[in-house]
mmCIF file as Biopython writes it, N, C-alpha, C and O atoms, coordinates in Angstrom:
data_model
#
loop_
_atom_site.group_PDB
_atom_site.id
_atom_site.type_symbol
_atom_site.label_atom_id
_atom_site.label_alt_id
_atom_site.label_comp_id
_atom_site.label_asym_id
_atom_site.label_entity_id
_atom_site.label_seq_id
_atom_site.pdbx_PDB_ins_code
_atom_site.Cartn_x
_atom_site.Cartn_y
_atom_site.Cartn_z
_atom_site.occupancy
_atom_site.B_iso_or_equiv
_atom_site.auth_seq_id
_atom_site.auth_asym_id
_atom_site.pdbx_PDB_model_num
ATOM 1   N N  . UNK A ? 1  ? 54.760  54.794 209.486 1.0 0.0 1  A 1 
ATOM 2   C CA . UNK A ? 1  ? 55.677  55.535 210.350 1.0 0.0 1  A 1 
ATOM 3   C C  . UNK A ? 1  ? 56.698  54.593 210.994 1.0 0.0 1  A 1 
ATOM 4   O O  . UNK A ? 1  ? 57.831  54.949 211.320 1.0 0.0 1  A 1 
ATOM 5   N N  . UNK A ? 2  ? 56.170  53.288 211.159 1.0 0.0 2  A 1 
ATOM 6   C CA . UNK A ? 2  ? 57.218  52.361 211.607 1.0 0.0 2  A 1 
ATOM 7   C C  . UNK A ? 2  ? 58.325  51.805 210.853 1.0 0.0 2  A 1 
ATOM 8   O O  . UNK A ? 2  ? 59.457  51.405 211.122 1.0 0.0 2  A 1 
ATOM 9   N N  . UNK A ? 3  ? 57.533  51.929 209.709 1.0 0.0 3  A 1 
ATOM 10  C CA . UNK A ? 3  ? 58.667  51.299 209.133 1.0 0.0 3  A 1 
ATOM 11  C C  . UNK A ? 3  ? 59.725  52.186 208.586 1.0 0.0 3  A 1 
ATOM 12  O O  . UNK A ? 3  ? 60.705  51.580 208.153 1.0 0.0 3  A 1 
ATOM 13  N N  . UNK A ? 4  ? 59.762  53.828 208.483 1.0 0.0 4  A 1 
ATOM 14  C CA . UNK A ? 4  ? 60.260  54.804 208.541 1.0 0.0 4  A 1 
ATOM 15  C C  . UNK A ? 4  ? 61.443  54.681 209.737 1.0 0.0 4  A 1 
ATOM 16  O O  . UNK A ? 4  ? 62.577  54.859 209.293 1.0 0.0 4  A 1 
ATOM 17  N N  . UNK A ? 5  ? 61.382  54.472 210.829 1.0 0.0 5  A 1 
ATOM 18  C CA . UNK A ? 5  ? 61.902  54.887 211.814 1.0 0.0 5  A 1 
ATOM 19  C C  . UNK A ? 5  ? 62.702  53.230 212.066 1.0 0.0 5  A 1 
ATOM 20  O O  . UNK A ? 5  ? 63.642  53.204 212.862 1.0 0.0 5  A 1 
ATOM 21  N N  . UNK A ? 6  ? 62.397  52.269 211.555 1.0 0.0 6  A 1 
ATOM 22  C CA . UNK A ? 6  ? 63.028  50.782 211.786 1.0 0.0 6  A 1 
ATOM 23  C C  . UNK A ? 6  ? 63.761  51.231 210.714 1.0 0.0 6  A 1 
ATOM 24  O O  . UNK A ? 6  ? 64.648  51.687 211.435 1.0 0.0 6  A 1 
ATOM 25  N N  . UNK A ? 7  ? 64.237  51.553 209.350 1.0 0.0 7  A 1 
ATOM 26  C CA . UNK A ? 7  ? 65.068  52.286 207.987 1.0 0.0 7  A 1 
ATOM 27  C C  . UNK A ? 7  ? 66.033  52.980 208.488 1.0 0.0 7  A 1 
ATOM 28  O O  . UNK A ? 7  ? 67.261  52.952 208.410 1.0 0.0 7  A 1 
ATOM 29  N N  . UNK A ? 8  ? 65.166  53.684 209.080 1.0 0.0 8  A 1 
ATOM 30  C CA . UNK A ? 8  ? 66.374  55.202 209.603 1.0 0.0 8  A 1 
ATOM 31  C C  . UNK A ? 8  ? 67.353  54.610 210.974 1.0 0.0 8  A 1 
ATOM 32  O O  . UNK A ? 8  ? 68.496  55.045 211.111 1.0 0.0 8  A 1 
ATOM 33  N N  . UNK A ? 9  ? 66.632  53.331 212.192 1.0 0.0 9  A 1 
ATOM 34  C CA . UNK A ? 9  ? 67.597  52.878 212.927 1.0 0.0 9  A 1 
ATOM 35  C C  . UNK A ? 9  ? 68.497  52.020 212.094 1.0 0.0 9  A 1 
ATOM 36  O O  . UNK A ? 9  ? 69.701  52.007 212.350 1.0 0.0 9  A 1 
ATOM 37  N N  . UNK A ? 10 ? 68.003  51.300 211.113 1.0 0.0 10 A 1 
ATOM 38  C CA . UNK A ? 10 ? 69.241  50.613 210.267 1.0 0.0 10 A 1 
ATOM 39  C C  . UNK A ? 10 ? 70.028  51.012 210.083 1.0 0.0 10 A 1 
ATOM 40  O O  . UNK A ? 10 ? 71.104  50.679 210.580 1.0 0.0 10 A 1 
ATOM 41  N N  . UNK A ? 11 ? 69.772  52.318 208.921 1.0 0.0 11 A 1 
ATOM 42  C CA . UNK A ? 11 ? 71.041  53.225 208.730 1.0 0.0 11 A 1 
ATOM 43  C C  . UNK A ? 11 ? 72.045  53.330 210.332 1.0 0.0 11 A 1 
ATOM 44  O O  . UNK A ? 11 ? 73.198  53.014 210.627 1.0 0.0 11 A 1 
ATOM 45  N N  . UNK A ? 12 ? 71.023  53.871 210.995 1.0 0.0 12 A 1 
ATOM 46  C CA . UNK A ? 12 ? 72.657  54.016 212.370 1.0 0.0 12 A 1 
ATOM 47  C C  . UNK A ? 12 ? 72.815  53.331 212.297 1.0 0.0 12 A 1 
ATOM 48  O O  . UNK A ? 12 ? 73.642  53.477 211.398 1.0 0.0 12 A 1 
ATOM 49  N N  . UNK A ? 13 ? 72.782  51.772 212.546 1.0 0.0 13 A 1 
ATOM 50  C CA . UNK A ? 13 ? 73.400  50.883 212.917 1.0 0.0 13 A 1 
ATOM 51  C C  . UNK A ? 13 ? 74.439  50.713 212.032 1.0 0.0 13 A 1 
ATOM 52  O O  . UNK A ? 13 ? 75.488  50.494 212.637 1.0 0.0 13 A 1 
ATOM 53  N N  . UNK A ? 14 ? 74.576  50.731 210.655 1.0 0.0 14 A 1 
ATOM 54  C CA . UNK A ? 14 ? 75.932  50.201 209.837 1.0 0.0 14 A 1 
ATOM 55  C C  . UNK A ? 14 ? 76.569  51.384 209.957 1.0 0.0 14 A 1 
ATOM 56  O O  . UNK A ? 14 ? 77.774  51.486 209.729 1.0 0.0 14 A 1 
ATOM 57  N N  . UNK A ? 15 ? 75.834  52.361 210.318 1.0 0.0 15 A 1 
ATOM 58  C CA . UNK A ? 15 ? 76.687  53.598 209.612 1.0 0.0 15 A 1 
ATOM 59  C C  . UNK A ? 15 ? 78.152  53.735 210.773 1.0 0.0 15 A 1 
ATOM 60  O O  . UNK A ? 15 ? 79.270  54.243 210.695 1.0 0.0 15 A 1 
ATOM 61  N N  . UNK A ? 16 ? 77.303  52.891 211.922 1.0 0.0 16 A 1 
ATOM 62  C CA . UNK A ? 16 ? 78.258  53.055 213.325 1.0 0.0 16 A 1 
ATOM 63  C C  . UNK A ? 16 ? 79.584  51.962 212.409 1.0 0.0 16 A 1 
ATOM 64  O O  . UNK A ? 16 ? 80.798  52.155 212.453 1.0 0.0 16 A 1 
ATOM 65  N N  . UNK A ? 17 ? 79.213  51.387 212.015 1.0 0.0 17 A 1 
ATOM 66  C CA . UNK A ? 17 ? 80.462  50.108 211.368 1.0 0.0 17 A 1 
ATOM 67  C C  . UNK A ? 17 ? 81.395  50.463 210.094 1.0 0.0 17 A 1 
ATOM 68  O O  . UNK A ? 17 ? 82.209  49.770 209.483 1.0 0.0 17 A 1 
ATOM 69  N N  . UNK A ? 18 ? 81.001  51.712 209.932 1.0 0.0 18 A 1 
ATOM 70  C CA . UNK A ? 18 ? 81.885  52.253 208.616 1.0 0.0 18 A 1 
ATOM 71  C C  . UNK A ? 18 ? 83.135  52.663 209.548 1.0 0.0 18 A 1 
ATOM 72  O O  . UNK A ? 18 ? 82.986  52.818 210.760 1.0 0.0 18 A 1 
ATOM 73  N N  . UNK A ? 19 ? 84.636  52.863 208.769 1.0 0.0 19 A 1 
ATOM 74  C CA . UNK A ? 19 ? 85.783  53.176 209.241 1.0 0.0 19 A 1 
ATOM 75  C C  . UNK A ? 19 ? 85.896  54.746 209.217 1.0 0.0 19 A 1 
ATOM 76  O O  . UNK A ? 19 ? 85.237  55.325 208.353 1.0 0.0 19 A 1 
ATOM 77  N N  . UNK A ? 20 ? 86.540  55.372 209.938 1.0 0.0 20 A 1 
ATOM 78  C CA . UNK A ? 20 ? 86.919  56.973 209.757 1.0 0.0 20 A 1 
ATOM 79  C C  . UNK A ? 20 ? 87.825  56.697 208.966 1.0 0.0 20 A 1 
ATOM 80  O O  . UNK A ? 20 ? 88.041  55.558 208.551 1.0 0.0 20 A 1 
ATOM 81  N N  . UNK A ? 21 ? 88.723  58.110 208.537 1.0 0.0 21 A 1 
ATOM 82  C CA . UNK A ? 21 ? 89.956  58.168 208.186 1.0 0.0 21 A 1 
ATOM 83  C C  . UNK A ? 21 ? 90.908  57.560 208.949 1.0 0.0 21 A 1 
ATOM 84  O O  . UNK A ? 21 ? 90.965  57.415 210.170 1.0 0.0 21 A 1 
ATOM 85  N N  . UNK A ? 22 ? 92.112  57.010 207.532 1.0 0.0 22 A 1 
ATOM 86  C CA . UNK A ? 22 ? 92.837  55.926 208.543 1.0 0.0 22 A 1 
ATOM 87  C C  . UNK A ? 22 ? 93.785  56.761 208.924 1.0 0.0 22 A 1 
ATOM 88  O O  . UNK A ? 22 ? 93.849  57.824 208.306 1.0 0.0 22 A 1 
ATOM 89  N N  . UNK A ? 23 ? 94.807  56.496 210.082 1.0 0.0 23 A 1 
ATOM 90  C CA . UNK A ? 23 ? 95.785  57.176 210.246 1.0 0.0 23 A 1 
ATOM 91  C C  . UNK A ? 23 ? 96.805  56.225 210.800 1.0 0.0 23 A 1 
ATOM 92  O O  . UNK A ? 23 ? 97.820  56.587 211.397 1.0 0.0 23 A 1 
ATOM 93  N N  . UNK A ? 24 ? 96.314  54.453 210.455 1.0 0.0 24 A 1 
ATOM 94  C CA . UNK A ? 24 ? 97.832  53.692 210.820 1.0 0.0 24 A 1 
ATOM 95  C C  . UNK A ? 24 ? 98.960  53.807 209.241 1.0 0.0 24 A 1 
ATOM 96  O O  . UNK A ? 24 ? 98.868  54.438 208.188 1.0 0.0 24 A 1 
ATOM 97  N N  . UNK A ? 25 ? 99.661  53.136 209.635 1.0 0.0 25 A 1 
ATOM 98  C CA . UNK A ? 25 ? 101.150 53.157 208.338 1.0 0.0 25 A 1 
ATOM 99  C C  . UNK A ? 25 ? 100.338 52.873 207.043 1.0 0.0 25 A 1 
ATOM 100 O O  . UNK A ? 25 ? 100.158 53.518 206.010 1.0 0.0 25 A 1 
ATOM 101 N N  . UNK A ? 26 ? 99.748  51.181 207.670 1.0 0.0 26 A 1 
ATOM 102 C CA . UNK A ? 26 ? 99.326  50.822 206.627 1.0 0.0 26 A 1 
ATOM 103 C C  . UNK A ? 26 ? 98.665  51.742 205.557 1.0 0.0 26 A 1 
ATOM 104 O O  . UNK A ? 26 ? 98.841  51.714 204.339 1.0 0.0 26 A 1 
ATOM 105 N N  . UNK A ? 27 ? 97.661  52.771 206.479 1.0 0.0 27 A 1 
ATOM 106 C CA . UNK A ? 27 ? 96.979  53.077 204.455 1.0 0.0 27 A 1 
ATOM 107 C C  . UNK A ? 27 ? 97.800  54.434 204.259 1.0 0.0 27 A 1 
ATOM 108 O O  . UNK A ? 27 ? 96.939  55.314 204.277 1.0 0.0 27 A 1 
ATOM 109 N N  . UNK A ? 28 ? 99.132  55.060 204.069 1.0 0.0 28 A 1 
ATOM 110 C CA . UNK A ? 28 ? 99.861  55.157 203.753 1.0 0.0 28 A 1 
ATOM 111 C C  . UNK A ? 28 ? 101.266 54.862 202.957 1.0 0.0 28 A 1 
ATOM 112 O O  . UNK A ? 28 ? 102.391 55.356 202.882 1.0 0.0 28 A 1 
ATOM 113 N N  . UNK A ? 29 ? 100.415 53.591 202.323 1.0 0.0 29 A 1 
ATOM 114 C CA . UNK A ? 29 ? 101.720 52.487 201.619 1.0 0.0 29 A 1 
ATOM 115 C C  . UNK A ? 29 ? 101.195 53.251 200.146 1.0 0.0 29 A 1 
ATOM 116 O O  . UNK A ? 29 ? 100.115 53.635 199.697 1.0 0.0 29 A 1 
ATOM 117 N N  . UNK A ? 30 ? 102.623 53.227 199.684 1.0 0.0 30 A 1 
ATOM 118 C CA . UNK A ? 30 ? 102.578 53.987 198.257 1.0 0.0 30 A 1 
ATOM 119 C C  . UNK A ? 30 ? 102.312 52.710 197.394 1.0 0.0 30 A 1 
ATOM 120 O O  . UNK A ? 30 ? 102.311 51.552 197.812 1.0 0.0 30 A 1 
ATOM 121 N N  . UNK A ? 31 ? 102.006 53.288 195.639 1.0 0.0 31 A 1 
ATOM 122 C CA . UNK A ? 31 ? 101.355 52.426 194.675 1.0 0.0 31 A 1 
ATOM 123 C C  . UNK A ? 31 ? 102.052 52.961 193.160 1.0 0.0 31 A 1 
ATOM 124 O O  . UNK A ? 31 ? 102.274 54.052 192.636 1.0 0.0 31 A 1 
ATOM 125 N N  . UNK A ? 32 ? 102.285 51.241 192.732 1.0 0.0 32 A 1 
ATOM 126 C CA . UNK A ? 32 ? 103.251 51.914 191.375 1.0 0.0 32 A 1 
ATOM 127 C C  . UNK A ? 32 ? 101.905 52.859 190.701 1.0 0.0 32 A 1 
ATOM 128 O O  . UNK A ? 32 ? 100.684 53.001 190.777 1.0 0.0 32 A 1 
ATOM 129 N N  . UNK A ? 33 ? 103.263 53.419 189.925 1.0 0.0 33 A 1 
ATOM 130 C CA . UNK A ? 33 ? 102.814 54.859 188.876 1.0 0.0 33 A 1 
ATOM 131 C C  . UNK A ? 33 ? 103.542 54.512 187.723 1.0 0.0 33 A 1 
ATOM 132 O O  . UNK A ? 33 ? 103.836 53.331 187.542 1.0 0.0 33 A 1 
ATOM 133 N N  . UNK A ? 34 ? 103.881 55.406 186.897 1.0 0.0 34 A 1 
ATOM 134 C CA . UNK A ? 34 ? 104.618 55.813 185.690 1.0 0.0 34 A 1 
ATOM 135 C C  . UNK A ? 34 ? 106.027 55.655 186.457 1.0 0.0 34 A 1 
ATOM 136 O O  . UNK A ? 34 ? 106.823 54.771 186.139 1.0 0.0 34 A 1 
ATOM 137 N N  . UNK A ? 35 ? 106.263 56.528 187.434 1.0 0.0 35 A 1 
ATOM 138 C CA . UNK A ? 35 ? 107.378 56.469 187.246 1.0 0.0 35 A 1 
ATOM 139 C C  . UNK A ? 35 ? 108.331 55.774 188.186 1.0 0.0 35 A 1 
ATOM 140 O O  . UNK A ? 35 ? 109.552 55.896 188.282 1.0 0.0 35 A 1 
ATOM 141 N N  . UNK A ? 36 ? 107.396 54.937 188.928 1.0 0.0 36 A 1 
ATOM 142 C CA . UNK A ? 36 ? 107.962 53.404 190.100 1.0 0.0 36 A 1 
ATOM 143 C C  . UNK A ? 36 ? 106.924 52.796 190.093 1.0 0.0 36 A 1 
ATOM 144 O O  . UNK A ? 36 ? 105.733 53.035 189.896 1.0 0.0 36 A 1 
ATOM 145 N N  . UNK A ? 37 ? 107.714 51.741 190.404 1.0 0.0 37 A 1 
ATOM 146 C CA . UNK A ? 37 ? 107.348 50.232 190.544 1.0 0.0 37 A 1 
ATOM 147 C C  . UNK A ? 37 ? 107.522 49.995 192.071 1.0 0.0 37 A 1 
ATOM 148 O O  . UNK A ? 37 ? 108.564 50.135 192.712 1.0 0.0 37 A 1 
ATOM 149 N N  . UNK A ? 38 ? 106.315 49.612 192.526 1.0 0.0 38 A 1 
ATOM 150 C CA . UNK A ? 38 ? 106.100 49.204 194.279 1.0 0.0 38 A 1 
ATOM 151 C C  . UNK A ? 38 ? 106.439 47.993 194.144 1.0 0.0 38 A 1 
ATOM 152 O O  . UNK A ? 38 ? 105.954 47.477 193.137 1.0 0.0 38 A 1 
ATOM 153 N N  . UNK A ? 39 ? 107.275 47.138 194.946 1.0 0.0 39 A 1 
ATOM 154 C CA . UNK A ? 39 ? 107.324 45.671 194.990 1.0 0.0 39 A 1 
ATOM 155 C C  . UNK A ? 39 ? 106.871 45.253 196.360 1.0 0.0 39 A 1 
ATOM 156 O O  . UNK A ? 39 ? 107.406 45.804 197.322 1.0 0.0 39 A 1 
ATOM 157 N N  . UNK A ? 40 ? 105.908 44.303 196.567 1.0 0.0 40 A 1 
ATOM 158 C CA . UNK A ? 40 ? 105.440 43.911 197.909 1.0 0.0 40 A 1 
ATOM 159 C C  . UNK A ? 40 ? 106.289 42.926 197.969 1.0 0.0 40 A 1 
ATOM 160 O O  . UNK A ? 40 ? 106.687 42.426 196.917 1.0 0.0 40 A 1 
ATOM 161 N N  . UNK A ? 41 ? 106.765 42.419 199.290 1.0 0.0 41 A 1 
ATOM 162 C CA . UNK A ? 41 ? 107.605 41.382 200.060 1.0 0.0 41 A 1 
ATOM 163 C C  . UNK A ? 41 ? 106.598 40.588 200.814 1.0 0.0 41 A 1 
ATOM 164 O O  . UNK A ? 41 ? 105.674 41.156 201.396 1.0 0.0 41 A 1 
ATOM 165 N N  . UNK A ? 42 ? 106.757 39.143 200.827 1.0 0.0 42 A 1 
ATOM 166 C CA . UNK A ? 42 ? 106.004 38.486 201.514 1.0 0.0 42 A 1 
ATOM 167 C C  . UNK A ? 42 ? 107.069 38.077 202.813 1.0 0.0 42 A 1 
ATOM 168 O O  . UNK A ? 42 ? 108.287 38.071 202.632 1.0 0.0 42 A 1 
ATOM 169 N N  . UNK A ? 43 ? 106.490 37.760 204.055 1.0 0.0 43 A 1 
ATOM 170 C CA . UNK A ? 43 ? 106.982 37.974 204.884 1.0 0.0 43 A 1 
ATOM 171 C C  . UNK A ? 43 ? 108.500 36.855 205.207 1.0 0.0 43 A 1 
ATOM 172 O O  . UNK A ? 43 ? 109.357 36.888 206.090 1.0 0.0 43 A 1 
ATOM 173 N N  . UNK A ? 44 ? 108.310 36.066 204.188 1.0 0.0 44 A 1 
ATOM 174 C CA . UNK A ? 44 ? 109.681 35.027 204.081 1.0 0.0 44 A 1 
ATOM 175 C C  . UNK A ? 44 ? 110.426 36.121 203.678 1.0 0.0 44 A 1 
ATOM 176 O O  . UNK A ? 44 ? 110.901 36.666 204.675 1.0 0.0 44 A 1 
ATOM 177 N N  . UNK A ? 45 ? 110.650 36.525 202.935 1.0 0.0 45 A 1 
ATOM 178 C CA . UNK A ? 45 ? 111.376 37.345 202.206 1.0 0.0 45 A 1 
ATOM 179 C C  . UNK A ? 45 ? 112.032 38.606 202.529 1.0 0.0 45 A 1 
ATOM 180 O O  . UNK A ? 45 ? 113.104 39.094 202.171 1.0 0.0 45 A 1 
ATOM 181 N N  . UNK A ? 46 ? 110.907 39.086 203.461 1.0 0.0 46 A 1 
ATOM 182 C CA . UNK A ? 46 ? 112.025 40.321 203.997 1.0 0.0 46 A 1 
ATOM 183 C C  . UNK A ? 46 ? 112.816 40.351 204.830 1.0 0.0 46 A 1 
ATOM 184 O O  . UNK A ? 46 ? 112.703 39.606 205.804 1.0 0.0 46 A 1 
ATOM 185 N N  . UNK A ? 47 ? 114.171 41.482 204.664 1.0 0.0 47 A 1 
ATOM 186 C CA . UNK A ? 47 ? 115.443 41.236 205.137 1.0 0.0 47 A 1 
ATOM 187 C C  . UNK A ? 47 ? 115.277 42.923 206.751 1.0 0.0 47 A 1 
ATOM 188 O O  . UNK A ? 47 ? 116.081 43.536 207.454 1.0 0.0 47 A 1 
ATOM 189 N N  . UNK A ? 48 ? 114.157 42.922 206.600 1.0 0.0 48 A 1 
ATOM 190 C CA . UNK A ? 48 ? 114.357 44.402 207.269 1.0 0.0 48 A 1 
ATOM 191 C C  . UNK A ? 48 ? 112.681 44.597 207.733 1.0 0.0 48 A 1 
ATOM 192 O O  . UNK A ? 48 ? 111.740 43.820 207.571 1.0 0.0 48 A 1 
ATOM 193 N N  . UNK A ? 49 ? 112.717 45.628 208.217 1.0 0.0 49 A 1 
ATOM 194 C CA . UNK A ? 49 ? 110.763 45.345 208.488 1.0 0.0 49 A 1 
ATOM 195 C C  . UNK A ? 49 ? 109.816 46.229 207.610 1.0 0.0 49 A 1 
ATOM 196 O O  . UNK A ? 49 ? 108.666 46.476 207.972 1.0 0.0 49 A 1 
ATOM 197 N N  . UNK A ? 50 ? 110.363 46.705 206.416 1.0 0.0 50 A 1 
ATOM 198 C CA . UNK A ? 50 ? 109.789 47.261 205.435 1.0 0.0 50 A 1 
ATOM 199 C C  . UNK A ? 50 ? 108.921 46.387 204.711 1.0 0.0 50 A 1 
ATOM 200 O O  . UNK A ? 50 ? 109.785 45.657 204.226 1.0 0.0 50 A 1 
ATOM 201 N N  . UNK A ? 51 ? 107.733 45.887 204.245 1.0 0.0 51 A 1 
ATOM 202 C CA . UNK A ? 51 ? 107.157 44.927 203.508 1.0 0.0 51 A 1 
ATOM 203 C C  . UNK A ? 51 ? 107.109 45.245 202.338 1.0 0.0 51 A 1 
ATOM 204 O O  . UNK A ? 51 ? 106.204 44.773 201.649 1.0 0.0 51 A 1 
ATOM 205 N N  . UNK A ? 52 ? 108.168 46.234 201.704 1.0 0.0 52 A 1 
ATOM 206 C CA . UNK A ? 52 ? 107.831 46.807 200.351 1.0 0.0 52 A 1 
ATOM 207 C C  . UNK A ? 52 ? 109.082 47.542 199.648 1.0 0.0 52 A 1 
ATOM 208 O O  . UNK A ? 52 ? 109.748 48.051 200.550 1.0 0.0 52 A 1 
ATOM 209 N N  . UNK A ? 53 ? 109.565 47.753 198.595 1.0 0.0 53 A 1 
ATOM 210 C CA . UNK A ? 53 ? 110.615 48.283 197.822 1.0 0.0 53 A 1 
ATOM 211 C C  . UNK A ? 53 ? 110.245 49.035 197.256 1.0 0.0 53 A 1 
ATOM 212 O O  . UNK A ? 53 ? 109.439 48.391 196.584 1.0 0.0 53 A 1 
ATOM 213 N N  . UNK A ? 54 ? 110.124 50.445 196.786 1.0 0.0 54 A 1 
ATOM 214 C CA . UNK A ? 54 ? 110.270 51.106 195.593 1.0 0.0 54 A 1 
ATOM 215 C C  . UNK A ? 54 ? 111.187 51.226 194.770 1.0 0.0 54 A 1 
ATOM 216 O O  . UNK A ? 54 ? 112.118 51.943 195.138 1.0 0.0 54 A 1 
ATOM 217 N N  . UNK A ? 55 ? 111.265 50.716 193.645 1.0 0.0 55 A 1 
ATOM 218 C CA . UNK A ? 55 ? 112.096 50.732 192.294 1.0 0.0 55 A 1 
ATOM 219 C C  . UNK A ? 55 ? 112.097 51.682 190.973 1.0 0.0 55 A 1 
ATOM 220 O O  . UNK A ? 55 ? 111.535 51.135 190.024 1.0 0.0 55 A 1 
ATOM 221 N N  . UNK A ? 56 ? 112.606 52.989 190.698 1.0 0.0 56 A 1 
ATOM 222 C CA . UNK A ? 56 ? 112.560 53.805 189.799 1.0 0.0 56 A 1 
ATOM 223 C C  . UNK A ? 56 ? 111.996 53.012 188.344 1.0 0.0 56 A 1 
ATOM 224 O O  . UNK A ? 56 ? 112.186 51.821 188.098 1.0 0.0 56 A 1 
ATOM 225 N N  . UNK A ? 57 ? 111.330 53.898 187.546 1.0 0.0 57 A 1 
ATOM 226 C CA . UNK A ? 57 ? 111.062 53.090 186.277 1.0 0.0 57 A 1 
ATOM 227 C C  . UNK A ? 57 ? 111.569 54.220 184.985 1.0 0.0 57 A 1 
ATOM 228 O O  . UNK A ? 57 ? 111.100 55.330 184.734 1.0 0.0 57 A 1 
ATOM 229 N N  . UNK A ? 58 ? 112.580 53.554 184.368 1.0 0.0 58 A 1 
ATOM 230 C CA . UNK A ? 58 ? 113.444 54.355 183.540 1.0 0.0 58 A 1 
ATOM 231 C C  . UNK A ? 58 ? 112.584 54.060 181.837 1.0 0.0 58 A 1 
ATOM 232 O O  . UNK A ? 58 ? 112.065 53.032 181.401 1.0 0.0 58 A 1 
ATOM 233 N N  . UNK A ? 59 ? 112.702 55.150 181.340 1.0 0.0 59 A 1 
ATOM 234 C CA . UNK A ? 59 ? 111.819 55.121 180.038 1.0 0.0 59 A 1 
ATOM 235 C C  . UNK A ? 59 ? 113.420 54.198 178.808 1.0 0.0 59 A 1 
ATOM 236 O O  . UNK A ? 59 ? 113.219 53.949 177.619 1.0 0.0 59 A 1 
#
């Protein structure tokens, strides 16, 4: 029975450390497809505070 109930407090414990749904920008950043190309910017590089370009992809 103990060791039942030391299992089951484990579980709470990580389960408290899992993330909800996100709702900052970040996990809202789009991902190439078929039909764009995402370009990431490293932070030398950008001219604006976007860290990212989307570029059409023409067949």
């Amino acid at each position: 029975m103990r060791k039942i109930i030391l299992i089951l407090g484990g579980c709470l414990l990580v389960s408290a450390c899992s993330t909800g749904p996100c709702g900052s920008k970040g996990c809202a950043r789009p991902s190439s497809d078929a039909q764009q190309l995402v370009i990431w910017w490293s932070p030398e590089l950008r001219s604006n505070a976007e860290d990212y370009t989307v570029v059409p992809v023409h067949d």
